[in-house]
C-alpha positions as CSV (number, residue, x, y, z in Angstrom):
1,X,-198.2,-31.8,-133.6
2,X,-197.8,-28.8,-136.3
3,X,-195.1,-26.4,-136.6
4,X,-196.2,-23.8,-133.8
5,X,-198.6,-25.4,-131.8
6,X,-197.4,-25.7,-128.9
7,X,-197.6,-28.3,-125.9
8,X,-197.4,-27.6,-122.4
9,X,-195.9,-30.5,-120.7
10,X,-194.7,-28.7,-117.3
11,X,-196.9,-25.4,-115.8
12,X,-195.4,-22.5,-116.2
13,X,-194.7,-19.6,-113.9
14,X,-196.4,-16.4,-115.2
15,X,-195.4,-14.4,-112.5
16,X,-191.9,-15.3,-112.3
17,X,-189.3,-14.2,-114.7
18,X,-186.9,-16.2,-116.3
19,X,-183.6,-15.6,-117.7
20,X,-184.5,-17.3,-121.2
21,X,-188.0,-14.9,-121.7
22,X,-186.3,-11.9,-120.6
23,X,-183.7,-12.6,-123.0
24,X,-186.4,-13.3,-125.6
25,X,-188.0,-9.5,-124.7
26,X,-184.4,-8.3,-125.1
27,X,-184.2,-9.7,-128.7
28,X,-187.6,-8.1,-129.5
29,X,-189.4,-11.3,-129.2
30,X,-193.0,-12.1,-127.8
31,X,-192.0,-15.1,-125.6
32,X,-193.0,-13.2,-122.6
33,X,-194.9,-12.1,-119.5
34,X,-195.4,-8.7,-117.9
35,X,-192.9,-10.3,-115.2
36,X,-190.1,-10.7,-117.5
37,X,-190.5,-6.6,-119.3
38,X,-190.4,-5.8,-115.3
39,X,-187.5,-7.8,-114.6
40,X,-186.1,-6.1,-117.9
41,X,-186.8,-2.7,-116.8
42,X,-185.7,-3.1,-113.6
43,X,-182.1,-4.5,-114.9
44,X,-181.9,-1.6,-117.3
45,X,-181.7,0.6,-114.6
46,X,-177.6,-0.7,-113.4
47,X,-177.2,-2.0,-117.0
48,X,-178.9,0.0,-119.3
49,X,-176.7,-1.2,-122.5
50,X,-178.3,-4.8,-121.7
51,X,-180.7,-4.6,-124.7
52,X,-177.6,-4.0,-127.5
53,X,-175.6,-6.7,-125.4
54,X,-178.1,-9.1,-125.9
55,X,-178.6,-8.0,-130.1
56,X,-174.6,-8.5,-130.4
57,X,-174.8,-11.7,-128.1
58,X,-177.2,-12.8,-130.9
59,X,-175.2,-11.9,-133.3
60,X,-171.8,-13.5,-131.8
61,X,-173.8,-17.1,-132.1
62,X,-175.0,-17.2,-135.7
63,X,-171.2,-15.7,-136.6
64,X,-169.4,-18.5,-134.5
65,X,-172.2,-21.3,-135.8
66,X,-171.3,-20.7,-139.4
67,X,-167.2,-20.0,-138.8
68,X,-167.4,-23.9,-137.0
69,X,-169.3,-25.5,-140.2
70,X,-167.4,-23.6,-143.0
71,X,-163.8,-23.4,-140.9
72,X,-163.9,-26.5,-139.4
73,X,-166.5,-28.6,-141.6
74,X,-168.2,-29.9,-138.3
75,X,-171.8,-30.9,-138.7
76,X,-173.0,-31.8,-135.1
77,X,-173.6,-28.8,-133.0
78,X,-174.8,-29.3,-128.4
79,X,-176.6,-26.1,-127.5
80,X,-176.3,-26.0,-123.9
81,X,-178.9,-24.1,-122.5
82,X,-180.6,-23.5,-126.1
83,X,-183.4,-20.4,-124.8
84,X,-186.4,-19.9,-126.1
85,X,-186.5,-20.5,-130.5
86,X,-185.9,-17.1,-132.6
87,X,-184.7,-16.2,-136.0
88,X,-181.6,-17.7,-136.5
89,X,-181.4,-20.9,-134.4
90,X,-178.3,-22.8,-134.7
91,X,-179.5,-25.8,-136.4
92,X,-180.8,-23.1,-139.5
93,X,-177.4,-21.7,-139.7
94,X,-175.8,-24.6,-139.4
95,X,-177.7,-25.9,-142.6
96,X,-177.0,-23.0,-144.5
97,X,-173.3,-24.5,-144.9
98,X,-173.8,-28.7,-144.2
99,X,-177.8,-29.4,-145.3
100,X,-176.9,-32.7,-143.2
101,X,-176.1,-30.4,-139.8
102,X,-177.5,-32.3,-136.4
103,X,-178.0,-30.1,-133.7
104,X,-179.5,-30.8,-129.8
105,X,-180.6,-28.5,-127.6
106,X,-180.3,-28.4,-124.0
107,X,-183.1,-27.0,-121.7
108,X,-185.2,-27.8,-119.1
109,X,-187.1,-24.5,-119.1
110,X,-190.4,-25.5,-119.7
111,X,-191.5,-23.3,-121.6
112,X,-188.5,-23.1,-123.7
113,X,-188.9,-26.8,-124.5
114,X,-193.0,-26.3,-125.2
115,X,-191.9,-23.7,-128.1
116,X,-188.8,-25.8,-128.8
117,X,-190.2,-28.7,-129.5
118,X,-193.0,-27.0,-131.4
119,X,-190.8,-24.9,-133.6
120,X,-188.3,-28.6,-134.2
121,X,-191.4,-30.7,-135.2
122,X,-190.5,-30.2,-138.7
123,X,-187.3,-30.2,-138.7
124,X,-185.5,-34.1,-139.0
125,X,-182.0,-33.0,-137.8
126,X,-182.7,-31.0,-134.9
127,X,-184.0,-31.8,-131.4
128,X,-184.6,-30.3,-128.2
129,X,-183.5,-32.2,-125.0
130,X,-184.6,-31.7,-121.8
131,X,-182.1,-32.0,-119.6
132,X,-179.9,-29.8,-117.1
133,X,-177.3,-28.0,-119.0
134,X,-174.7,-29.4,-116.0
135,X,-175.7,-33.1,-115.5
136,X,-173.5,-34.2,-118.7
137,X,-174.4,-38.2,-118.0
138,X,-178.1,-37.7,-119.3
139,X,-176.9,-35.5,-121.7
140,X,-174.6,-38.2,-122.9
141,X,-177.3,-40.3,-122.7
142,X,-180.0,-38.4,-124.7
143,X,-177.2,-37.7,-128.0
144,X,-177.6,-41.8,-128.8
145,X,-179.0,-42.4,-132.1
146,X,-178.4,-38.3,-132.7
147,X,-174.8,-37.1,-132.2
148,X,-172.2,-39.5,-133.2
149,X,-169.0,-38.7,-130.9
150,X,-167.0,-40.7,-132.6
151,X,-167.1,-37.8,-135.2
152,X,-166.5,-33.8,-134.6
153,X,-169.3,-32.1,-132.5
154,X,-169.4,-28.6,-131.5
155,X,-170.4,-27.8,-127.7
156,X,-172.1,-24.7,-127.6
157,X,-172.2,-22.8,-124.0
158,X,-173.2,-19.4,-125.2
159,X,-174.4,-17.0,-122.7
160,X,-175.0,-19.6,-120.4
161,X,-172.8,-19.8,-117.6
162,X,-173.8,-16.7,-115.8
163,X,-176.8,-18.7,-114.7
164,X,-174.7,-21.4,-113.4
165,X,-173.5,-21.0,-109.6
166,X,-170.4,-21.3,-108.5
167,X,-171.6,-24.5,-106.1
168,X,-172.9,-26.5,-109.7
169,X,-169.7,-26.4,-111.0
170,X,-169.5,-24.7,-113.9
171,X,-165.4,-25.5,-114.8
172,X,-166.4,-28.9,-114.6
173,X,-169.2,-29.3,-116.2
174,X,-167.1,-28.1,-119.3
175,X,-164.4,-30.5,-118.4
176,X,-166.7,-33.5,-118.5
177,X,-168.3,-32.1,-121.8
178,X,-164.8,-32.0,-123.4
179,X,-163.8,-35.3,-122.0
180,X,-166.5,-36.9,-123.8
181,X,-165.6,-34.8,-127.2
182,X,-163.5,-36.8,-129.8
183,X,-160.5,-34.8,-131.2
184,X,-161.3,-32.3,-133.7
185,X,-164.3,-31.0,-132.1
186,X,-164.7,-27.2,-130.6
187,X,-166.1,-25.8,-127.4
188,X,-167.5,-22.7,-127.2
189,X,-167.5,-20.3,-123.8
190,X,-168.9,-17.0,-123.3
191,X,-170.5,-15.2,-120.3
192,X,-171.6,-12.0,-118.7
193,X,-168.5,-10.2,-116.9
194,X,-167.8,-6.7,-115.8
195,X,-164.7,-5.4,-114.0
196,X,-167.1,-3.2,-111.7
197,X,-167.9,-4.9,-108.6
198,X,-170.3,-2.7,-108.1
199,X,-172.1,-4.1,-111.0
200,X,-171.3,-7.7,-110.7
201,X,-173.2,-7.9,-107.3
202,X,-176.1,-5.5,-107.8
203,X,-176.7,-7.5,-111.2
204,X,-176.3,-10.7,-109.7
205,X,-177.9,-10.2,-107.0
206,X,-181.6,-8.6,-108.7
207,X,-180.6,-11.4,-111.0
208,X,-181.1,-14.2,-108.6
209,X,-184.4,-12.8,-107.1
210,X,-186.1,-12.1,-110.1
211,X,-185.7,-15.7,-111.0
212,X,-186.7,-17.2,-107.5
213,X,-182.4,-17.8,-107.2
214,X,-182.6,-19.9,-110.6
215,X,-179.0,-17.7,-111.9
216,X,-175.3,-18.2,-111.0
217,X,-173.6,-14.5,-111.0
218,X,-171.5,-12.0,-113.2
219,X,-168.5,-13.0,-113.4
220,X,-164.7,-11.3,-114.6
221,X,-162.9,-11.3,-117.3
222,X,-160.1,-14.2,-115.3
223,X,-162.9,-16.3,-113.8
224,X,-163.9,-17.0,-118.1
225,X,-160.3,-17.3,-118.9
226,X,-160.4,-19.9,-115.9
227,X,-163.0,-21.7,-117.9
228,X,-160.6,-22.8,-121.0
229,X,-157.5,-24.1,-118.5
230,X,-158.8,-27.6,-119.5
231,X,-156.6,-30.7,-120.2
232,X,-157.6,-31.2,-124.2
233,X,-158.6,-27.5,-124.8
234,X,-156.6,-25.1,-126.9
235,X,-158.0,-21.3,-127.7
236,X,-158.4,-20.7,-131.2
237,X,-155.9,-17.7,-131.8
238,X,-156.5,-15.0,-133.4
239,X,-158.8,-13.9,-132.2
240,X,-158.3,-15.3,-128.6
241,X,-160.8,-14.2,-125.9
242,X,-162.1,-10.8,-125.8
243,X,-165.5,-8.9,-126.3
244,X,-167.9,-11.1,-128.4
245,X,-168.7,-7.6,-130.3
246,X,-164.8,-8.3,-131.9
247,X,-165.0,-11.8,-132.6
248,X,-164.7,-12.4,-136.2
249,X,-167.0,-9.3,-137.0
250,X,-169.3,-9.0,-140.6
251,X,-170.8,-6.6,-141.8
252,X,-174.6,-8.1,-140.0
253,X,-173.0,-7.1,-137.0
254,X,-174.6,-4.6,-134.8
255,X,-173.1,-1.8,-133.6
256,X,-170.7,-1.5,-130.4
257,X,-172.9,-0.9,-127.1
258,X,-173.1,2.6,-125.9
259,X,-171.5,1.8,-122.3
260,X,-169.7,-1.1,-121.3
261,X,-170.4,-1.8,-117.9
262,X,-170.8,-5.4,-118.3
263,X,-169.7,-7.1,-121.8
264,X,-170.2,-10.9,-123.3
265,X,-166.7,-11.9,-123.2
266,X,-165.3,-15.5,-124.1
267,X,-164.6,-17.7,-127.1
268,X,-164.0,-20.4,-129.0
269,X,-161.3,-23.7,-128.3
270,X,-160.6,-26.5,-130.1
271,X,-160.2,-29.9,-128.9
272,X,-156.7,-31.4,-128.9
């Protein structure tokens, strides 16, 4: 199949939104329905810095890609919960530093893998894997022949675990990710928070039926921190966990959102 042509495996719900094409209308991208610029607008209403959240979201995972292949010279990279293919994808950043990077991605949106496996056709190193983000044994299974774990790898759970509810486990889902990580290796945790309650549940709750309940829930600040309280994992410090906005900021960085009543907050631990 050529680069772009894409092939539709699994139907997929037009009139539904889903997290991965709204966030793909957020980031100015065409991966999306009249469903998902309604779900958008609607969302804007309690969240209206949502659009520049996403742009600095963005802008967090290319930083933190390249920081893990020039800091820590890793060259396998698991995107949990990969989304829909932009500019930018990890495994292109990755290569800018190791032209030998490996990088999976895990989905099981079907349309994400449709455009993902479309966009990876040409591309030898990467791969996109479809599999729920939270059932690490065929995750495990699916790396063989493409992730060596006897080697460094870099777990990738950006922007992720807000669609994750609490009865799936998110904590340990992590925990058996790092468990199966050799030493050396990084994991990398951010989600949607907000300190407003009033936020949290309005957002989680249009959230969960936009997307026919496929979404976990805001979160605060102490439930991520919860996250990295892992046997193994130790926070890389400075900068610690905080706004992604302040993690390691360059000068591509976009600018600080307007408001803040919800933020990406998290970061990035090694593996002892």
């Amino acid at each position: 199949m050529g680069r772009g042509e894409v092939d539709w495996q699994e139907p997929i719900d037009r009139g539904r939104p889903s997290a991965a094409r709204m966030y793909d209308f957020l980031l100015g991208g065409n991966r999306n329905y009249p469903s998902d610029r309604r779900a958008v607008a609607e969302l804007l209403k309690t969240a209206p810095s949502t659009r520049e959240l996403a742009l600095n979201n963005r802008s967090f995972l290319i930083r933190v890609v390249r920081h893990i292949a020039r800091e820590y010279g890793i060259r396998q990279f698991i995107d949990h919960g990969s989304g829909l293919p932009t500019q930018n994808n990890v495994h292109e950043v990755a290569e800018t530093v190791h032209r030998d990077a490996r990088v999976v991605y895990v989905d099981n949106d079907p349309m994400v893998l449709g455009y993902g496996r479309a966009v990876l056709d040409e591309s030898p190193n990467a791969v996109i894997l479809d599999a729920d983000m939270t059932d690490t044994h065929a995750i495990a299974a699916g790396l063989a022949g493409r992730i060596d774990l006897r080697e460094p790898v870099a777990a990738l759970f950006v922007s992720v675990l807000h669609c994750i509810p609490d009865d799936k486990d998110p904590k340990g889902m992590i925990a058996r990710t790092v468990a199966m990580l050799p030493a050396g290796s990084v994991v990398v945790i951010c989600q949607l928070v907000s300190e407003d309650a009033h936020v949290r549940d309005t957002v989680t709750e249009l959230m969960r039926q936009q997307t026919g309940d496929k979404w976990g829930r805001v979160r605060t600040k102490a439930e991520v921190q919860d996250f990295f309280d892992i046997d193994r994992l130790a926070i890389e410090k400075p900068p610690g966990l905080l706004d992604v906005t302040d993690w390691h900021p360059d000068e591509h960085t976009p600018a600080r959102q307007e408001s803040s009543e919800w933020i990406e907050y998290g970061g990035l631990a090694r593996v002892l």
